[in-house]
C-alpha positions in Angstrom: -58.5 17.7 133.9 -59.8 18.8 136.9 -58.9 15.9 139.5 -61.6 15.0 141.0 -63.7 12.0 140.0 -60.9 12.2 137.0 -58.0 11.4 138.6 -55.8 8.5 138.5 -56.4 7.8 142.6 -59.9 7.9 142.7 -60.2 5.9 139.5 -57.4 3.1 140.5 -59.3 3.1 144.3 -62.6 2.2 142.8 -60.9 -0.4 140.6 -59.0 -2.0 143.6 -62.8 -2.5 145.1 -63.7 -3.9 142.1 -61.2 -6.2 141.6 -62.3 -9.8 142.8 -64.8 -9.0 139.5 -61.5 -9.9 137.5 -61.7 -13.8 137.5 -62.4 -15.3 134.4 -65.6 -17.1 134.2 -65.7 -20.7 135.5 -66.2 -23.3 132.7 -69.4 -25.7 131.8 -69.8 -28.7 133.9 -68.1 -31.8 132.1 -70.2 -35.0 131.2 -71.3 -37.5 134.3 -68.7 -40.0 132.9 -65.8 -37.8 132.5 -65.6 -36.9 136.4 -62.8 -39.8 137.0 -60.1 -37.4 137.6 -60.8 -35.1 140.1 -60.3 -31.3 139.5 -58.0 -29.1 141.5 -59.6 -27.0 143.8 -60.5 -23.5 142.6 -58.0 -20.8 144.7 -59.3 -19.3 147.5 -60.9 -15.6 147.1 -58.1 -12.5 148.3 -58.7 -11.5 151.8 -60.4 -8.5 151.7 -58.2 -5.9 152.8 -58.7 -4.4 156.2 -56.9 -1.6 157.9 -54.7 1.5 156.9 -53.2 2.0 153.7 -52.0 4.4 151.7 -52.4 5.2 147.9 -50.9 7.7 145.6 -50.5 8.3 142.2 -49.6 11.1 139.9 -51.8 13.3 138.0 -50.9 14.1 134.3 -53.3 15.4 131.4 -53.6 18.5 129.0 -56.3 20.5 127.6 -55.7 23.5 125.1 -57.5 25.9 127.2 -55.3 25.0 130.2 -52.0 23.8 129.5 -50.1 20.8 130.8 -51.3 19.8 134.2 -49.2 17.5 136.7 -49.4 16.9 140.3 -50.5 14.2 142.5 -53.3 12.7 144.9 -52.2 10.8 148.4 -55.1 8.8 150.0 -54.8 7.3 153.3 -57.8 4.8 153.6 -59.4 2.8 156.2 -60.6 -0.2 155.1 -62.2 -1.1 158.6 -62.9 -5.1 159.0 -63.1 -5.5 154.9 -66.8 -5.5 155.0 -67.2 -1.5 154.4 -67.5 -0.6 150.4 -65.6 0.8 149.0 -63.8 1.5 152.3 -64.4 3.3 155.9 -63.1 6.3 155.9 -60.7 7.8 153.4 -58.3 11.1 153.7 -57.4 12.8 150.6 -54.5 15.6 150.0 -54.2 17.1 146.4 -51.6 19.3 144.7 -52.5 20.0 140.9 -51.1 23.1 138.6 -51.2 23.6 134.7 -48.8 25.6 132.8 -51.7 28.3 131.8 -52.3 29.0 136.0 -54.8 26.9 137.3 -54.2 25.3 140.3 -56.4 23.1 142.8 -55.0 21.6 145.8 -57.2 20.2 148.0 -57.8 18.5 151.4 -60.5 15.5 151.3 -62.6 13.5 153.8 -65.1 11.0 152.6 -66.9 8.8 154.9 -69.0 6.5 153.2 -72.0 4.8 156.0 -71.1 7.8 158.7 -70.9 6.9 162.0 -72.9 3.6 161.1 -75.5 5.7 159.5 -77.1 5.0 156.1 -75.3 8.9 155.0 -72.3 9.1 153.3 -70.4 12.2 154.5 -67.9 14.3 152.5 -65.7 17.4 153.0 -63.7 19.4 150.7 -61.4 22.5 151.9 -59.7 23.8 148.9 -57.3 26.6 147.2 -58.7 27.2 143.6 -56.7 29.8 141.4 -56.7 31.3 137.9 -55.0 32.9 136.6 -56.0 33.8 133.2 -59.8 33.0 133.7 -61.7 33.7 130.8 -64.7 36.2 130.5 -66.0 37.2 126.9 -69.4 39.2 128.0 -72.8 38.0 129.3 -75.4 36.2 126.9 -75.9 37.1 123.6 -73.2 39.9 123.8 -70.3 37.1 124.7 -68.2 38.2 121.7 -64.6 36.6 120.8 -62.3 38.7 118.5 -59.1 36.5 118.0 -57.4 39.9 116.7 -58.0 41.8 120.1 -56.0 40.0 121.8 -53.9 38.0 119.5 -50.1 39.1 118.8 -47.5 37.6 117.0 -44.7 39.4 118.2 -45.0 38.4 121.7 -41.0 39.9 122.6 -42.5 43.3 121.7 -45.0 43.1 124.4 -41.8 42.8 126.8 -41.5 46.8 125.9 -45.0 48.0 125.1 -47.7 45.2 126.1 -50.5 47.9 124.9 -49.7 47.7 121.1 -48.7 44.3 118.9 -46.9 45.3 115.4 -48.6 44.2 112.3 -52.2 44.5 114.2 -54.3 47.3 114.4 -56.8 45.5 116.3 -54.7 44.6 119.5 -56.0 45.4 122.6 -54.2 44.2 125.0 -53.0 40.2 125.9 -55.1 40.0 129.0 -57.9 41.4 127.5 -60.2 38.2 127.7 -58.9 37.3 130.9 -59.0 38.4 135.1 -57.3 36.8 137.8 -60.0 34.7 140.6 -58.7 32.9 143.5 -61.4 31.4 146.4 -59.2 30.7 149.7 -60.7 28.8 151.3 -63.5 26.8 149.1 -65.2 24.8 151.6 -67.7 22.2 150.7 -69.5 19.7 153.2 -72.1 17.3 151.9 -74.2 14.5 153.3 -75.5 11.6 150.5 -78.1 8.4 151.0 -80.3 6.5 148.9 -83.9 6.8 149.7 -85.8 3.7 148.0 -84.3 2.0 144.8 -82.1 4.0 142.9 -83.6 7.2 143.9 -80.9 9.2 146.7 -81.0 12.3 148.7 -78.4 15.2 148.9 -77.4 17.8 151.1 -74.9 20.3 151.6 -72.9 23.9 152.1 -70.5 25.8 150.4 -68.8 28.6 151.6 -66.0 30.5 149.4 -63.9 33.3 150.2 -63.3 34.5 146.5 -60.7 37.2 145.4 -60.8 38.9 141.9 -57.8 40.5 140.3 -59.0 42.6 136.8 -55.2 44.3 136.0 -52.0 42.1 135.4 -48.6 43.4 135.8 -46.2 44.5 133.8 -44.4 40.7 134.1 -47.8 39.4 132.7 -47.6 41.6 130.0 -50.9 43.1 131.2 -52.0 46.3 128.9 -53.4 49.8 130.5 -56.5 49.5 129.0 -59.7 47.8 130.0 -60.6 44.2 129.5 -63.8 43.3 128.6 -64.4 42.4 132.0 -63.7 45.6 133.1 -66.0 47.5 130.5 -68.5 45.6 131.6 -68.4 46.5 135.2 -68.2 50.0 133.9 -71.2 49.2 132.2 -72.9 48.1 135.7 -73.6 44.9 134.2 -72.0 42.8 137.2 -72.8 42.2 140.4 -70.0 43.1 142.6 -67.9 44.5 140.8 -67.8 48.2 140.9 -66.8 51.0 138.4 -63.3 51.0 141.0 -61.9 48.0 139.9 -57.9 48.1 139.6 -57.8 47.7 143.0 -58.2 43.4 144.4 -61.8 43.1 145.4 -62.7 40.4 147.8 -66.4 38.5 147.6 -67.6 36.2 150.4 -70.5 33.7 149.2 -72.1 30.9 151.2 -74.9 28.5 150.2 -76.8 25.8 151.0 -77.6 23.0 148.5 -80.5 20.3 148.0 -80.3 17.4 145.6 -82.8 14.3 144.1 -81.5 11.8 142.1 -82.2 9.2 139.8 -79.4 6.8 139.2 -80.1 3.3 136.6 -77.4 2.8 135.3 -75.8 -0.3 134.7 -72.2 0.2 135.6 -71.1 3.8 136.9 -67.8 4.8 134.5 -69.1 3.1 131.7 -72.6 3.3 131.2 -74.3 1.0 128.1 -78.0 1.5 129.1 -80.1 3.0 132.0 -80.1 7.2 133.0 -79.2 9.6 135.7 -80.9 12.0 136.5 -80.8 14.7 139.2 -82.2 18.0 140.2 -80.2 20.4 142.9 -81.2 23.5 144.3 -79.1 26.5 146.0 -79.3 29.4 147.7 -77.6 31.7 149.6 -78.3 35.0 152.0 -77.1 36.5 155.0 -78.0 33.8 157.2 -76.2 31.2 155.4 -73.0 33.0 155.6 -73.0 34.9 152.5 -72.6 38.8 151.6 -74.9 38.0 148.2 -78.7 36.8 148.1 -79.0 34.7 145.4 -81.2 31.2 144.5 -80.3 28.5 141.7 -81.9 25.4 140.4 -80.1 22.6 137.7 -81.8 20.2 136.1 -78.9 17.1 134.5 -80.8 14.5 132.6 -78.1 11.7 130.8 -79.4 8.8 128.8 -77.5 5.4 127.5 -79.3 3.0 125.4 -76.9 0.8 123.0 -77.8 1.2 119.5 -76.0 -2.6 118.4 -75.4 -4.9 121.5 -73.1 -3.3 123.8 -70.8 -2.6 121.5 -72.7 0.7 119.9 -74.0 3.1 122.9 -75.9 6.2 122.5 -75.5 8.8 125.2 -77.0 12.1 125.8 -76.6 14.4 128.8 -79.2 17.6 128.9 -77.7 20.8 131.0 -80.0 23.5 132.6 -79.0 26.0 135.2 -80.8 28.8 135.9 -79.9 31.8 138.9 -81.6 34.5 139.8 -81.0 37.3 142.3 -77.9 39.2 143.2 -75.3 36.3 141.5 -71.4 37.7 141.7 -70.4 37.9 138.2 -67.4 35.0 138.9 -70.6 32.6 139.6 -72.4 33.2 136.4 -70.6 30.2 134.8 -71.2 27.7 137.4 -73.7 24.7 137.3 -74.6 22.7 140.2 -75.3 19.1 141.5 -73.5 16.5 143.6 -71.3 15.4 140.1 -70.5 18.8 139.5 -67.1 20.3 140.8 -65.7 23.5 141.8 -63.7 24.9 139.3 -65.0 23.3 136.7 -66.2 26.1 134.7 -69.1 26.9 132.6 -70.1 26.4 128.8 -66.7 25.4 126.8 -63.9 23.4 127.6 -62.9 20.1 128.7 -66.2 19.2 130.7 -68.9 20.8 128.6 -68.6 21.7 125.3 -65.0 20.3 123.2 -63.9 22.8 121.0 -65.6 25.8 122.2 -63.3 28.3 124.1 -63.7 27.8 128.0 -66.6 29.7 129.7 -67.1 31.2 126.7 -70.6 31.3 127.4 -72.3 32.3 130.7 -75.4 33.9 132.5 -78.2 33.4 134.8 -79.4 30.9 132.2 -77.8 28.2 130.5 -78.3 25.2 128.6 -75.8 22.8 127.5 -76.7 19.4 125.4 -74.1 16.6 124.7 -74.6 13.8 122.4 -71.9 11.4 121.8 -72.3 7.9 119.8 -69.8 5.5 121.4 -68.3 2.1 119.3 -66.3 -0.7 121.3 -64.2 -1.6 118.4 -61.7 -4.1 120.1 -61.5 -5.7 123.8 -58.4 -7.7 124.6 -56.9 -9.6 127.6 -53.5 -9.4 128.6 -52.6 -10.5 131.8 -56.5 -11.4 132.3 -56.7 -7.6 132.3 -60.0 -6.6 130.1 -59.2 -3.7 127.9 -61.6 -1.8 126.0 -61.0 0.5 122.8 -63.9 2.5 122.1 -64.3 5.5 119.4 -66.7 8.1 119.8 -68.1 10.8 117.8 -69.6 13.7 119.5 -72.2 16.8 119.3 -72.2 19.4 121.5 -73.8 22.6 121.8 -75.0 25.7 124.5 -76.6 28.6 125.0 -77.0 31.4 127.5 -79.1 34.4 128.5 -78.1 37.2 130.9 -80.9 37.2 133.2 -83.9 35.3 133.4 -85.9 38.3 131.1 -84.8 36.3 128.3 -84.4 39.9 126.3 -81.1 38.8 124.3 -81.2 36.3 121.4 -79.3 33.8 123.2 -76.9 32.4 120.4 -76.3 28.9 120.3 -72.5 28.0 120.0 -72.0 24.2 118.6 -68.8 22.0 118.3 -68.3 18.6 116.7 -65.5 16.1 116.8 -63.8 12.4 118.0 -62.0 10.5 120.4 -60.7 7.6 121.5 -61.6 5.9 125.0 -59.1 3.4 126.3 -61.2 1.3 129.5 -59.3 -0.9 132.0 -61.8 -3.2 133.7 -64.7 -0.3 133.3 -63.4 1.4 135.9 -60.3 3.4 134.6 -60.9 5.6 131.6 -58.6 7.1 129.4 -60.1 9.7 126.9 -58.8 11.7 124.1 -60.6 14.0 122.1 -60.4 16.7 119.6 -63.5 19.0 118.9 -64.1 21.9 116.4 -66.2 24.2 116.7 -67.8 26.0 113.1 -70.0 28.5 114.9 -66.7 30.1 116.7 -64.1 28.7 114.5 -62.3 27.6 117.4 -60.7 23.8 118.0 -59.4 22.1 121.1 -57.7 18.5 121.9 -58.4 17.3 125.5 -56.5 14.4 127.1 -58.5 13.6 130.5 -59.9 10.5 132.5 -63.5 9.0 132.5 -66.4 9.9 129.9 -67.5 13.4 129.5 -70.6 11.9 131.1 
């Protein structure tokens, strides 16, 4: 999990907005001749709440590409009179880490009807580090070797981290992996709806990225290249020169446009409607940044339900395409206003289960997700709805280096389950486990919210 829109704070604020929706439904009108007695009168609605308050929770999940993460969200909301949805002005602090390296703490403001405007107004200033971020080649020459860096024997890499006994093949631990950290990540966006459920976006990034290709001895980093590194030797990367052991620093600043679509019938847990949204980006000198380069994604996601509510089809269609001088680090990113720094590109927990994170990237990329969803059991406790839904899943990407289209552009599948655990519709617990045939790969992923 990447906390953002799945985190326990965020997910817990919108249900507390939702929750005079928890009342059970009132019952029929009795016969004319049974209204002797008089009934007691229904109780009186909560107050809305008004003010300050404060709201925290922890952060807890695991993926097998990232570890065990923990941390926790603090918000500090303004709730104004009451009569602001889902509140006035909220203030968000972050601290998230994973046992693999990645970290995202963050500092939040969302203003929701800005300065009594029809715009909703966010900003994000953020420290996003990895440690072991993954890079397996560009395209159709992304290649994973397990056996290249693979070794058994990890306490002999303590003493010689360039050679694993019992494999021939070893080339070194780190040799899928390079360090990235972007101090500051700054995002500012503006949001409002338009006519019906169509909205505008708006926004700017600016990031302050610093790439590390060599580990250290205490990382058991080997002397020879990665495969990031060969690549760059290759002059297949932008911004990265033939002189990499040294730290090298890219600045990148860009301006975003959005249009959406949004019908769907309940946010977190769509049963029918779509969203649909296409966001543009670019960036040159006089937005900030020391790389010209443009972008354009395309996210089309459909819910219809197959058997009553209880049987939902879903499908979510991914296309990004770049062009320009891209730094290599940004060749695995997507875009839009749902999308999140940090995220990563084709594999992982938010794009492809089962599939090796950002195991595929490029100027061009397409990712499709289909997942059949069945609500097998709701029950009450407490008057608290829960939902236990099972879901069995399809998804599959591909990428080209550049928009010339000259490599093959292998596709890379994975299939698999889960299980979705709903309170109210608004807090989702997921759990699923993916395999992936074309890759032989597998991952389990414990997170918040639907993939989509």
């Amino acid at each position: 999990m990447h906390p953002n829109r799945t985190t326990w704070a965020v997910v817990l604020s919108a249900a507390l907005a939702a929750a005079p929706a928890w009342a059970e439904e009132a019952p029929e009108a009795a016969p004319q001749e049974a209204l002797e007695t008089p009934r007691p009168e229904p109780a009186p609605a909560p107050a809305p709440r008004t003010g300050w308050g404060v709201q925290g929770l922890p952060l807890v999940n695991f993926n097998s590409d990232e570890g065990f993460g923990y941390g926790a969200r603090l918000m500090v909301v303004d709730s104004g009179d009451g009569t602001q949805r889902p509140y006035r002005l909220a203030f968000v602090a972050q601290f998230f880490q994973t046992t693999n390296g990645v970290g995202m703490h963050r500092l939040i403001v969302d203003a929701p009807g800005f300065l009594s405007s029809p715009w909703r107004l966010g900003a994000d200033v953020s420290l996003l580090n990895d440690r072991f971020s993954p890079y397996y080649g560009l395209g159709d020459a992304a290649a994973y070797e397990p056996a290249f860096a693979t070794c058994e024997d990890r306490g002999a890499l303590e003493s010689n981290p360039n050679a694993c006994p019992g494999n021939p093949d070893f080339r070194g631990l780190r040799y899928y992996t390079f360090e990235q950290r972007s101090l500051p990540s700054v995002m500012l966006n503006v949001r409002r709806p338009l006519s019906g459920p169509w909205q505008v976006a708006l926004g700017y990034r600016f990031r302050l990225t610093t790439v590390h290709t060599h580990y250290n001895a205490e990382d058991l980093g080997q002397a020879r290249d990665s495969r990031l590194v060969e690549d760059a030797r290759a002059g297949l990367l932008t911004g990265l020169s033939e002189d990499s052991d040294a730290p090298a620093s890219f600045r990148t600043a860009e301006v975003t446009a959005g249009l959406l679509l949004d019908l769907r019938d309940n946010e977190p847990a769509p049963v029918r409607g779509m969203f649909h949204e296409l966001a543009l980006r670019g960036a040159t000198g006089v937005t900030g940044s020391a790389f010209s380069y443009w972008g354009a994604t395309a996210n089309l996601r459909f819910y219809h339900p197959v058997v009553d509510d209880r049987l939902v089809a879903a499908l979510r269609l991914f296309v990004d395409v770049m062009g320009g001088d891209v730094p290599f680090f940004l060749l695995s990113s997507f875009s839009g206003v749902e999308w999140r720094e940090g995220w990563g590109g084709i594999g992982g927990v938010y794009t492809a289960r089962g599939i090796l994170k950002n195991r595929l990237q490029g100027q061009v990329k397409a990712l499709a997700n289909g997942e059949l969803r069945w609500r097998f059991l709701s029950v009450a406790p407490w008057n608290q709805r829960l939902d236990f839904t099972l879901v069995s899943f399809l998804d599959a990407g591909q990428a080209w280096t550049d928009l010339r289209f000259l490599d093959g552009g292998r596709l890379r599948y994975a299939g698999g389950g889960g299980l979705r655990i709903a309170w109210e519709d608004n807090f989702i617990l997921r759990l699923d486990y993916g395999v992936s045939p074309s890759d032989g790969t597998s991952g389990f992923y414990l997170d918040f919210n639907h993939l989509f």
